[in-house]
C-alpha positions as a printed NumPy array, in Angstrom:
array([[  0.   ,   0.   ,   0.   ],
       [  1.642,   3.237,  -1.019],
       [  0.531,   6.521,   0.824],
       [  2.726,  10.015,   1.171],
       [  4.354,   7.679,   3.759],
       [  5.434,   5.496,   1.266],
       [  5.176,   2.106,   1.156],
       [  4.547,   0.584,   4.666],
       [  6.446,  -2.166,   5.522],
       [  6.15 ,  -4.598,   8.908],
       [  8.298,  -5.96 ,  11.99 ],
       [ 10.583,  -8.626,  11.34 ],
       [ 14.026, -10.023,   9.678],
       [ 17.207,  -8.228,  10.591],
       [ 18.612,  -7.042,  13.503],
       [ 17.748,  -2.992,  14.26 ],
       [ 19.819,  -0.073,  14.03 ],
       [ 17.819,   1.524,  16.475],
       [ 19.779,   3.532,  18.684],
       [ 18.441,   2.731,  21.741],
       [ 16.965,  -1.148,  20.734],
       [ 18.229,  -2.821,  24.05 ],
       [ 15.786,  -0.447,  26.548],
       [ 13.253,  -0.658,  24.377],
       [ 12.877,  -4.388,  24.029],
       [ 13.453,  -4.43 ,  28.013],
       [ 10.039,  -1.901,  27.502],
       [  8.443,  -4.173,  25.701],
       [  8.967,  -2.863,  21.837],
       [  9.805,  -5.041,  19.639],
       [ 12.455,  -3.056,  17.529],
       [ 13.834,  -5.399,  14.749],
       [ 14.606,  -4.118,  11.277],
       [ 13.673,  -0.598,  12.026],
       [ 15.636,   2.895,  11.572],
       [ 14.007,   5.178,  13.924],
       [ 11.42 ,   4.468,  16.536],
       [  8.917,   7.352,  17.081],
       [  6.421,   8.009,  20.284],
       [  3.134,   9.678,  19.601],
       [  1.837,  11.395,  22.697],
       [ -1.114,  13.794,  23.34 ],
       [ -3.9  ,  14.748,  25.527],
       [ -7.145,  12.806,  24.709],
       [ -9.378,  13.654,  21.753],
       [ -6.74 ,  15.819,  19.818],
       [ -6.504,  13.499,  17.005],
       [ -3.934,  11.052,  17.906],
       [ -5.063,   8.179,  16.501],
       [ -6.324,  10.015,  13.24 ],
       [ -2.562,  10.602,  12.958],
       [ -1.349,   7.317,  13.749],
       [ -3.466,   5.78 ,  11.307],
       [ -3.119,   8.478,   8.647],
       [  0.956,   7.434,   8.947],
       [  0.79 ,   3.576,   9.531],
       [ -2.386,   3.432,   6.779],
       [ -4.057,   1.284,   9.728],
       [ -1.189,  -1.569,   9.327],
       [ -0.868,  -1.809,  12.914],
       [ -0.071,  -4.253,  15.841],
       [ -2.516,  -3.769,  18.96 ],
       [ -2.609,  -5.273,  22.513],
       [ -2.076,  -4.352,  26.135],
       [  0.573,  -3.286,  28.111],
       [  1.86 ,  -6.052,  29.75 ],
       [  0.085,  -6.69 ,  33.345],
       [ -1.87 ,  -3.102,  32.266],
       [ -5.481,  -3.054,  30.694],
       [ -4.094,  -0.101,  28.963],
       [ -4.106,  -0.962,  24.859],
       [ -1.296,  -0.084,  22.838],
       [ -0.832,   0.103,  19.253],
       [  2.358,   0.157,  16.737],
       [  2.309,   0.376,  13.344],
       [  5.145,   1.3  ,  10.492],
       [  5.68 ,   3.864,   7.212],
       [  8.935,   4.265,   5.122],
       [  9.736,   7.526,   4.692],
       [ 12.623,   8.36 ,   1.921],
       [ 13.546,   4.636,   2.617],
       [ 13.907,   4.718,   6.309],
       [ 11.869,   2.535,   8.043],
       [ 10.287,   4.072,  11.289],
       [  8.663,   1.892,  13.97 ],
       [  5.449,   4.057,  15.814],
       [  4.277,   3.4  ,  19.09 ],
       [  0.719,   5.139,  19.989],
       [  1.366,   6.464,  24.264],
       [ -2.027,   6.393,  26.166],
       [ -3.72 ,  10.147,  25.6  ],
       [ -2.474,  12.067,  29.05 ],
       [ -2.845,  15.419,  30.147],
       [  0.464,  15.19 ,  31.728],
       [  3.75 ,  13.14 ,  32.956],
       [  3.672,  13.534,  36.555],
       [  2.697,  10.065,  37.168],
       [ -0.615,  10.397,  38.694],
       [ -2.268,   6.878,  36.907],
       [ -1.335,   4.528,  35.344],
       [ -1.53 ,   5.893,  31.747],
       [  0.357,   8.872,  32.794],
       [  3.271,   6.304,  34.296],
       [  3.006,   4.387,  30.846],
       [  3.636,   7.711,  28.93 ],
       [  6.369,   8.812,  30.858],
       [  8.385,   5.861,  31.536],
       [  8.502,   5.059,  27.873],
       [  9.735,   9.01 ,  26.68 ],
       [ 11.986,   8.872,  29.723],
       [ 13.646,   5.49 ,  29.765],
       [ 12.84 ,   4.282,  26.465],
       [ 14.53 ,   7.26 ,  24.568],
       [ 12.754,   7.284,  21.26 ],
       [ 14.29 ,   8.673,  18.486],
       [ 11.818,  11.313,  17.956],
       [  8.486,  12.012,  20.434],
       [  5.569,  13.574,  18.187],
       [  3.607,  15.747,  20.798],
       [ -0.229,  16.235,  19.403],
       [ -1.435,  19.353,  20.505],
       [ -5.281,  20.719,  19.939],
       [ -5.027,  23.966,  17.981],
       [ -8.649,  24.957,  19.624],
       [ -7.027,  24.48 ,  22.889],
       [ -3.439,  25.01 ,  22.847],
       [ -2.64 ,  25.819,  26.021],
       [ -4.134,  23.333,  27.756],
       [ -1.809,  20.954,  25.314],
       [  1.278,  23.222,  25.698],
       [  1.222,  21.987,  29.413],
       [  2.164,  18.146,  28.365],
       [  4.5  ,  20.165,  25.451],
       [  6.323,  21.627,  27.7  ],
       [  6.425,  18.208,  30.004],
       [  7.841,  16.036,  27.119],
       [ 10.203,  18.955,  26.368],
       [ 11.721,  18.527,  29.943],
       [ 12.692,  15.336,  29.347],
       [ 13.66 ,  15.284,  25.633],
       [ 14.364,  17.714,  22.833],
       [ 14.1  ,  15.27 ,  19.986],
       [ 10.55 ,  16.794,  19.542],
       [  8.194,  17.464,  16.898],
       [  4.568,  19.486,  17.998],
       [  1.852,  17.921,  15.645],
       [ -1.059,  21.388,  15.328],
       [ -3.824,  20.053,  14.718],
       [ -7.36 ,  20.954,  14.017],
       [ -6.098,  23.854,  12.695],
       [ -9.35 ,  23.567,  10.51 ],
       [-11.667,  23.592,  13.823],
       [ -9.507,  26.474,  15.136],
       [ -9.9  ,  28.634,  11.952],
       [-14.15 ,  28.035,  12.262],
       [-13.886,  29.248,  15.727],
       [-11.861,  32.434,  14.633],
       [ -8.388,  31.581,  16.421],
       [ -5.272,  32.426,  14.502],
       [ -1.93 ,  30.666,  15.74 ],
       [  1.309,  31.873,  14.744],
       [  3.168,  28.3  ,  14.076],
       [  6.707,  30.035,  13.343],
       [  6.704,  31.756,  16.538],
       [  5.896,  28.91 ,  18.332],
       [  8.838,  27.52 ,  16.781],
       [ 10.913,  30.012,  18.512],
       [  9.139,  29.948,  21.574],
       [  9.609,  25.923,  21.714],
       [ 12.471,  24.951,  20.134],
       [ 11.463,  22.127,  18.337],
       [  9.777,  21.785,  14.815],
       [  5.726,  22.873,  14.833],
       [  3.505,  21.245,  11.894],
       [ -0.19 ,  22.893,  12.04 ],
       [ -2.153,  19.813,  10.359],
       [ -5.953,  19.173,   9.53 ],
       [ -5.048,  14.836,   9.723],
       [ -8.909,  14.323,   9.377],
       [ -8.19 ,  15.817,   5.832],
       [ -4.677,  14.502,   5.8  ],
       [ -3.377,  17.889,   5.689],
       [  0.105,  18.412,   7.261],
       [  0.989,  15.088,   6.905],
       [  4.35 ,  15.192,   4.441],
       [  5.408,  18.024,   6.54 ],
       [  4.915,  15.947,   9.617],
       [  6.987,  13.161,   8.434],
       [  9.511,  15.601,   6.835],
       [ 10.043,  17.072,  10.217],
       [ 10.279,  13.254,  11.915],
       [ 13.227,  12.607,   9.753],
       [ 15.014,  15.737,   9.954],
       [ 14.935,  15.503,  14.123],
       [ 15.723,  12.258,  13.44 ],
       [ 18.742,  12.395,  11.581],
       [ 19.628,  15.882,  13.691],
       [ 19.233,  17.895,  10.44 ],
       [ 17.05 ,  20.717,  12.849],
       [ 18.81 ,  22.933,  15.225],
       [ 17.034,  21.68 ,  18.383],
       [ 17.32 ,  24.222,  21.482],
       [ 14.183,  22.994,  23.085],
       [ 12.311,  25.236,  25.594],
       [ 13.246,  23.828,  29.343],
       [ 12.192,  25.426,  33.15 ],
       [ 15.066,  26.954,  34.526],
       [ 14.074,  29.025,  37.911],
       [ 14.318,  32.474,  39.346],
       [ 15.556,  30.896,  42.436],
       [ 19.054,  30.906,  42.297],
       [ 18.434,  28.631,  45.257],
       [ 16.475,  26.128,  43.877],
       [ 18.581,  25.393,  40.872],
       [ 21.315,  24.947,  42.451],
       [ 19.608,  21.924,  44.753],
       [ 18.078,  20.696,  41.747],
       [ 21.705,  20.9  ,  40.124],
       [ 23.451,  19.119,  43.406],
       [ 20.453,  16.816,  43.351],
       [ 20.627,  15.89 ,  39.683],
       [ 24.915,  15.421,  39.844],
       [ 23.699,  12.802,  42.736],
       [ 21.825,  10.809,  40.823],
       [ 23.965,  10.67 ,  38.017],
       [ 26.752,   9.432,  40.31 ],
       [ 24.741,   6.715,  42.036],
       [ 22.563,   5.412,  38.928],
       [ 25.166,   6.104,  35.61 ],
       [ 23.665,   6.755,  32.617],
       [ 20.114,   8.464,  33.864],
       [ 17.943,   9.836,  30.4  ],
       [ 17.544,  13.32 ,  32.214],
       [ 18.79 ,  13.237,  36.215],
       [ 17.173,  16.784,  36.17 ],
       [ 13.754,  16.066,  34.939],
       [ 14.041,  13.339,  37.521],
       [ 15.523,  15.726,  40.203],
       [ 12.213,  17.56 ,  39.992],
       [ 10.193,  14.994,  40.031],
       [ 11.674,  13.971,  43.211],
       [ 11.169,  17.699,  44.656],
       [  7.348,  17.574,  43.595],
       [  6.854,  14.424,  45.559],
       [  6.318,  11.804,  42.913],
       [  5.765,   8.571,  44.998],
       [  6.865,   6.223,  41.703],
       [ 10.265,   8.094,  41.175],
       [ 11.123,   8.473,  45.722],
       [ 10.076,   4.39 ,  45.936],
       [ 12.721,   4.136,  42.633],
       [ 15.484,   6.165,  44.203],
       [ 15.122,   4.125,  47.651],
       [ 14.772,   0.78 ,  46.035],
       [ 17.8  ,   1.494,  43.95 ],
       [ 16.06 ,   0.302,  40.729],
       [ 15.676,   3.836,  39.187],
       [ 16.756,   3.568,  35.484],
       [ 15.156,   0.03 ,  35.272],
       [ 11.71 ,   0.819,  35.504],
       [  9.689,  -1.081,  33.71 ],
       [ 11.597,  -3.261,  32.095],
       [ 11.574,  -7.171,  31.16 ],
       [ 10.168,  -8.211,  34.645],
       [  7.372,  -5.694,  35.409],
       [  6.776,  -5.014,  31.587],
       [  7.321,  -8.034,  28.78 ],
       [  6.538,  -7.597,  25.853],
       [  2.49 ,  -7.644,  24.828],
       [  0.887, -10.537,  22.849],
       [  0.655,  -9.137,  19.289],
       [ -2.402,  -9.4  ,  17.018],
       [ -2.253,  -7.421,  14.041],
       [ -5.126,  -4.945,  12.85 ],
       [ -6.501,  -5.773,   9.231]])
């Protein structure tokens, strides 16, 4: 099946040359004989899945997350011959860890390290989405914002400046109609070039007022990357340990911070595959 995607290919054969294939398939993803691996994350009902399927063409694996009753879906598209694996996140509102879908979500963009994390925002309501944004954007910069229903927000009389937000963010900004499939060949041009760094990331991340506080969450973060080696993002985790979160404290005590979720609380899900 060919689509601006090109023409979609499957799991299987070869080993990957995904950069980060051993913590993914300890997360449950299988990664062989893909290039890139891409998250899709988003609040609820900003057309996540109309993009997932508008890339995969509906040629998709779905399931649970192991031990969850939380679904998950991949699927697959070539794209100028790279072959990019995409894994749907549950629709959050945030990363702070608060249920289980928000765990999920994080966990995966955190210690999974995807190559690029496609953040769907709701042009109608973009600042309610710009608060997970901003969230994913602590922990990565290998970002793309997805705009959509731009079409909805044009109805209702909004106008968004995409370039600034650009600036503001740091990260590429596609405003798409996917119910219409508009925006999507400059959503996947955008996936490849953050994927093969060919755009100047200098994502938009908190830093504080409070000369105080930054320099505990600096002392805090050097800590953790002492005791627990190669940490994702020690500061995003430094704050989430100053905010309380009971998952990430329990981790830190139990010394099994940087293993979360892996092979023995989260093996990989019994495929069936959509047709």
């Amino acid at each position: 099946m060919s689509t601006q995607a090109g023409t979609l290919n499957q799991c299987g054969g070869c080993a990957s040359s995904c950069q980060h294939g051993a913590q993914l398939t300890r997360l449950g993803i299988k990664v062989r004989n893909w290039d890139y691996t891409i998250a899709l994350a988003g609040n609820p009902n900003t057309g996540k899945s109309t993009i997932f399927n508008q890339l995969t063409g509906l040629r998709q694996h779905v399931g649970n997350w192991a031990g969850k009753t939380v679904s998950r879906a991949e699927g697959a598209f070539n794209f100028n011959d790279k072959k990019f694996k995409l894994v749907d996140l549950p629709g959050t509102y945030s990363l702070l860890s608060t249920s289980v879908d928000e765990e999920i979500a994080r966990d995966f963009i955190l210690f999974g390290k995807p190559d690029v994390t496609v953040i769907v925002a709701d042009a109608t309501r973009l600042e309610r989405s710009l608060h997970l944004v901003l969230q994913v954007l602590e922990i990565t910069s290998r970002a793309v914002v997805a705009l959509n229903l731009m079409d909805e927000a044009g109805r209702n009389g909004l106008t968004i400046d995409a370039r600034e937000l650009v600036r503001e963010l740091g990260v590429p900004v596609v405003p798409m109609a996917a119910r219409r499939a508009d925006g999507i060949s400059e959503l996947l041009a955008a996936i490849e070039k953050v994927s093969l760094n060919e755009f100047p990331l200098r994502a938009r991340q908190a830093r504080y007022a409070d000369e105080e506080l930054e320099l505990s969450i600096g002392m805090l973060a050097n800590n953790l990357q002492a005791t627990f080696g190669d940490l994702p993002n020690a500061r995003w985790v430094a704050l989430r340990l100053l905010e309380g979160d009971e998952s990430i404290i329990n981790a830190v005590r139990d010394k099994t911070l940087g293993t979360l979720k892996t092979e023995n609380s989260l093996p990989s899900m019994a495929l069936s595959e959509a047709r």
